[in-house]
ROSE-4610 file (N, C-alpha, C; in Angstrom, 1 decimal, always signed):
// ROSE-4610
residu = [X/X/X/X/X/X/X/X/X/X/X/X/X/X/X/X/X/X/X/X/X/X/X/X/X/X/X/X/X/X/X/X/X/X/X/X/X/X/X/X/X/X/X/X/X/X/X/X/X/X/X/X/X/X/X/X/X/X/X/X/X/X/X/X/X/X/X/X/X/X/X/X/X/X/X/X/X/X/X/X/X/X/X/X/X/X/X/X/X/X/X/X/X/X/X/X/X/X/X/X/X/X/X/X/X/X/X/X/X/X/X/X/X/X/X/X/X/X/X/X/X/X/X/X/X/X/X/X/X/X/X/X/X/X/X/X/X/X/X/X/X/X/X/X/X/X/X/X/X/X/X/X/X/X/X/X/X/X/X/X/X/X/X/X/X/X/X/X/X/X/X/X/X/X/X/X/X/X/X/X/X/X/X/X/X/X/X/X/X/X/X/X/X/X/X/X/X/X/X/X/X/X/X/X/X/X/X/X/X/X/X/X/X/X/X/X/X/X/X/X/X/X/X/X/X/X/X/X/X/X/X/X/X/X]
num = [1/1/1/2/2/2/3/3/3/4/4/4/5/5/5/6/6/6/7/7/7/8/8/8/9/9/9/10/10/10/11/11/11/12/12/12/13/13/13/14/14/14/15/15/15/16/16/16/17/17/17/18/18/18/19/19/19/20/20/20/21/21/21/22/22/22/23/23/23/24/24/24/25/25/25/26/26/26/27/27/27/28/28/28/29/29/29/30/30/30/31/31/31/32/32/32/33/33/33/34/34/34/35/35/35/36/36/36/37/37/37/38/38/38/39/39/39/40/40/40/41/41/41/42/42/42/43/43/43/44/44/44/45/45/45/46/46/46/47/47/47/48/48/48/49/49/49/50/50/50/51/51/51/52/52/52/53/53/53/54/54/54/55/55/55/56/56/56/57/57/57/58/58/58/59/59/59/60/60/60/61/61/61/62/62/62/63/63/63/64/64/64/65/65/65/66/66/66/67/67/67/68/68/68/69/69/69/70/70/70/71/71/71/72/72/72/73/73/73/74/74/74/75/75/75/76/76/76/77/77/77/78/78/78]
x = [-13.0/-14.3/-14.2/-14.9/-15.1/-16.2/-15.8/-17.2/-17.0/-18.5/-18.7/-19.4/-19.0/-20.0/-20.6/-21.7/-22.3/-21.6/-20.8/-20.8/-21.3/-21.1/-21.5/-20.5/-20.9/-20.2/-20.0/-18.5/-18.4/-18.3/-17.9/-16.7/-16.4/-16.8/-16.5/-15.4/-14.1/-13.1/-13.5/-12.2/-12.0/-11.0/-11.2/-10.3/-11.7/-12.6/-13.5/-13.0/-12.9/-12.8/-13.7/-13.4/-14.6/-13.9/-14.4/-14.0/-15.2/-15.3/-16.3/-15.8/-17.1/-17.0/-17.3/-17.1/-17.5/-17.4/-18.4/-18.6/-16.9/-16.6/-16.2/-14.7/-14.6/-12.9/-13.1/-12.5/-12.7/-11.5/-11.9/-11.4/-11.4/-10.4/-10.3/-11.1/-12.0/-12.5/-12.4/-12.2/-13.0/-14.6/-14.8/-16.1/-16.4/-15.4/-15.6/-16.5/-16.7/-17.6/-19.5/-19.3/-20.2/-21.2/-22.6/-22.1/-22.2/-22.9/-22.8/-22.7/-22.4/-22.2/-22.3/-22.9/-23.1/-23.0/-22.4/-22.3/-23.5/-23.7/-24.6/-25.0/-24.8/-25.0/-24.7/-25.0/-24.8/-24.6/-23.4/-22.4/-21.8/-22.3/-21.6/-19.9/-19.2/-17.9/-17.7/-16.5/-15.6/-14.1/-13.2/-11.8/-11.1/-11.8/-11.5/-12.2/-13.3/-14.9/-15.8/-16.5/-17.7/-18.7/-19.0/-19.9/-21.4/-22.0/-23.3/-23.8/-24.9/-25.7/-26.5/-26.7/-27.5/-28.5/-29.9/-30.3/-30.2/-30.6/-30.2/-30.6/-31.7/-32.5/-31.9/-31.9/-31.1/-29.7/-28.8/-27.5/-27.5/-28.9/-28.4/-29.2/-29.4/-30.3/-29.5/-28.2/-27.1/-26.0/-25.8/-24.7/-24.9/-26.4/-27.0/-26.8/-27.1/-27.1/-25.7/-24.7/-23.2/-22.9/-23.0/-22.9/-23.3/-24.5/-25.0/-24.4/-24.0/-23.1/-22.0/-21.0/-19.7/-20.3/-20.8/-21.3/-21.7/-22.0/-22.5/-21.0/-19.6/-19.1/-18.4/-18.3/-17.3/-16.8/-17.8/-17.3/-17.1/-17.0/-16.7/-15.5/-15.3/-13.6/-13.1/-12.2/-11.4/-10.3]
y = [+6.1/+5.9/+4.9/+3.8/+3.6/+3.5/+3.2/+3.4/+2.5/+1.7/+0.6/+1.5/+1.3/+1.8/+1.0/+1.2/-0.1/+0.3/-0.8/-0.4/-1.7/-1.7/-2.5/-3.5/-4.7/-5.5/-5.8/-5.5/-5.2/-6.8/-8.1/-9.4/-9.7/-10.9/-12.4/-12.7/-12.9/-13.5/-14.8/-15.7/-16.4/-16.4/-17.2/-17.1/-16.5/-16.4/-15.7/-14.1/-14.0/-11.8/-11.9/-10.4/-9.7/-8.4/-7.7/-6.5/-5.5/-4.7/-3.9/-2.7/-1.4/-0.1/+0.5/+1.8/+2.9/+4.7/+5.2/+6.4/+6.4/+4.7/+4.4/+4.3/+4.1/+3.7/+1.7/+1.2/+0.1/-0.4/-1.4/-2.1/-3.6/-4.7/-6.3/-6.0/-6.9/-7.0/-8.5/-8.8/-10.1/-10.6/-11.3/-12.1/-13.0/-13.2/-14.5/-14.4/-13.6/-13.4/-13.5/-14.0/-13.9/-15.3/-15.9/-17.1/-17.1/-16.1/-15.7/-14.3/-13.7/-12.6/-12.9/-12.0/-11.8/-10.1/-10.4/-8.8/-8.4/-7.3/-6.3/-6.0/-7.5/-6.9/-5.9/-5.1/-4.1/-5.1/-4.5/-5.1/-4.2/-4.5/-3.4/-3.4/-2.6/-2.6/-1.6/-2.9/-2.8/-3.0/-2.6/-2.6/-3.4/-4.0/-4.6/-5.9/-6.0/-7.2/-6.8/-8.0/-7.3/-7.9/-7.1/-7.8/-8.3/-7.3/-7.9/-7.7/-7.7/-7.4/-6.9/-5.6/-4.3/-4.5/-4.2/-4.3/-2.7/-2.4/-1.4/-0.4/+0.0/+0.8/+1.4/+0.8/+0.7/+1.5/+0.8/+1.4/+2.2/+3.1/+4.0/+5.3/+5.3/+6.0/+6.8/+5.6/+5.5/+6.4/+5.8/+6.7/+8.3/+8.7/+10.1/+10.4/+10.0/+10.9/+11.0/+9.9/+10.3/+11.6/+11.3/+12.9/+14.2/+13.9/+15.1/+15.8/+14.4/+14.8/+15.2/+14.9/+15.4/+17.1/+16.9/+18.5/+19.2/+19.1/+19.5/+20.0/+19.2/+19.0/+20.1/+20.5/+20.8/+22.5/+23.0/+24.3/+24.4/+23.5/+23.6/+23.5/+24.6/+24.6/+23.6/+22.8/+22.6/+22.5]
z = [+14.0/+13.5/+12.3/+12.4/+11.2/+10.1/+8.7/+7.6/+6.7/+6.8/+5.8/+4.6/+3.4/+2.7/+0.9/+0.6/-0.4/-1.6/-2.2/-3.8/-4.7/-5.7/-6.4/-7.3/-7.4/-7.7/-9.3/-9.9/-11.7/-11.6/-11.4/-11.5/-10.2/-10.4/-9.7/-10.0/-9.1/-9.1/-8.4/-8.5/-7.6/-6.5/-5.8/-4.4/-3.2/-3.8/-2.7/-3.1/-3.8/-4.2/-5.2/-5.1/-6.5/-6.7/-7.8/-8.4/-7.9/-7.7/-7.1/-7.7/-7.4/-8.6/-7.0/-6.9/-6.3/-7.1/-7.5/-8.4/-9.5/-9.9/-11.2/-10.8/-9.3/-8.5/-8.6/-9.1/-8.8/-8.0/-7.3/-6.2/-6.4/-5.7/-5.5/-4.1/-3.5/-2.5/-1.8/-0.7/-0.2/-0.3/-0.6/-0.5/+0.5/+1.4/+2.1/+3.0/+3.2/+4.5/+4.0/+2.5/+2.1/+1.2/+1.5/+1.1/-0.8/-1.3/-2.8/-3.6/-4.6/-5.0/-6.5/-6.8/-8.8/-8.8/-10.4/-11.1/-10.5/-10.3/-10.1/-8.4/-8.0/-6.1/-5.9/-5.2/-4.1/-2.9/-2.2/-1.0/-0.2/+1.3/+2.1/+2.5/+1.9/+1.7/+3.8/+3.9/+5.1/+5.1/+5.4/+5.2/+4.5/+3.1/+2.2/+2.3/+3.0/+2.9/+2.7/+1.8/+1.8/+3.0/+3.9/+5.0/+4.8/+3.9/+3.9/+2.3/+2.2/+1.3/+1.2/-0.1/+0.2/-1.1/-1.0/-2.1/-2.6/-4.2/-4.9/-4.1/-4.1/-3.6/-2.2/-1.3/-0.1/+0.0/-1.2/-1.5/-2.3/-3.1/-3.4/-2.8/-1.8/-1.0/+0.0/+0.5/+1.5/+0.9/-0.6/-1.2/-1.3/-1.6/-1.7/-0.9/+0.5/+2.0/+2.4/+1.8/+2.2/+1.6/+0.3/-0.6/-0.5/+0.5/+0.9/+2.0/+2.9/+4.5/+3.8/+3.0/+2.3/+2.1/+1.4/+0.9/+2.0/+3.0/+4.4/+4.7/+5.1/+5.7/+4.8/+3.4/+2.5/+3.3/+3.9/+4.4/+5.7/+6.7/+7.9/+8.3/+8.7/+8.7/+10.3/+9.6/+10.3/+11.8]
């Protein structure tokens, strides 16, 4: 299975990367797949790209319902 999921962008590197945050894990990402990126985007993160672009609202809507399915999932056993 796989999971893209939105975080948000701390720094613009160059080389086509960026620095990106997720609940305060930060990460180097690719950008290339993208044709611009500034501090604050929200970006759909994929196995180290960022594929698209999320606006806020959208990505944090996405992040609450992940959190919710985690919490869902926290007692089902295995």
């Amino acid at each position: 299975m796989c999971l893209a999921v939105p975080v948000r962008v701390i720094e613009v590197l160059p080389d086509a990367l960026a620095r990106v945050s997720l609940d305060g894990v930060a990460m180097t990402v690719s950008v290339a797949l993208l044709d611009e990126v500034a501090v604050g985007d929200f970006v759909v993160l994929h196995v180290g790209y960022a594929i698209a672009r999320i606006d806020e609202a959208e990505a944090l809507r996405t992040l609450e319902m992940m959190r919710e399915a985690a919490l869902d999932l926290a007692g089902v056993p295995a």
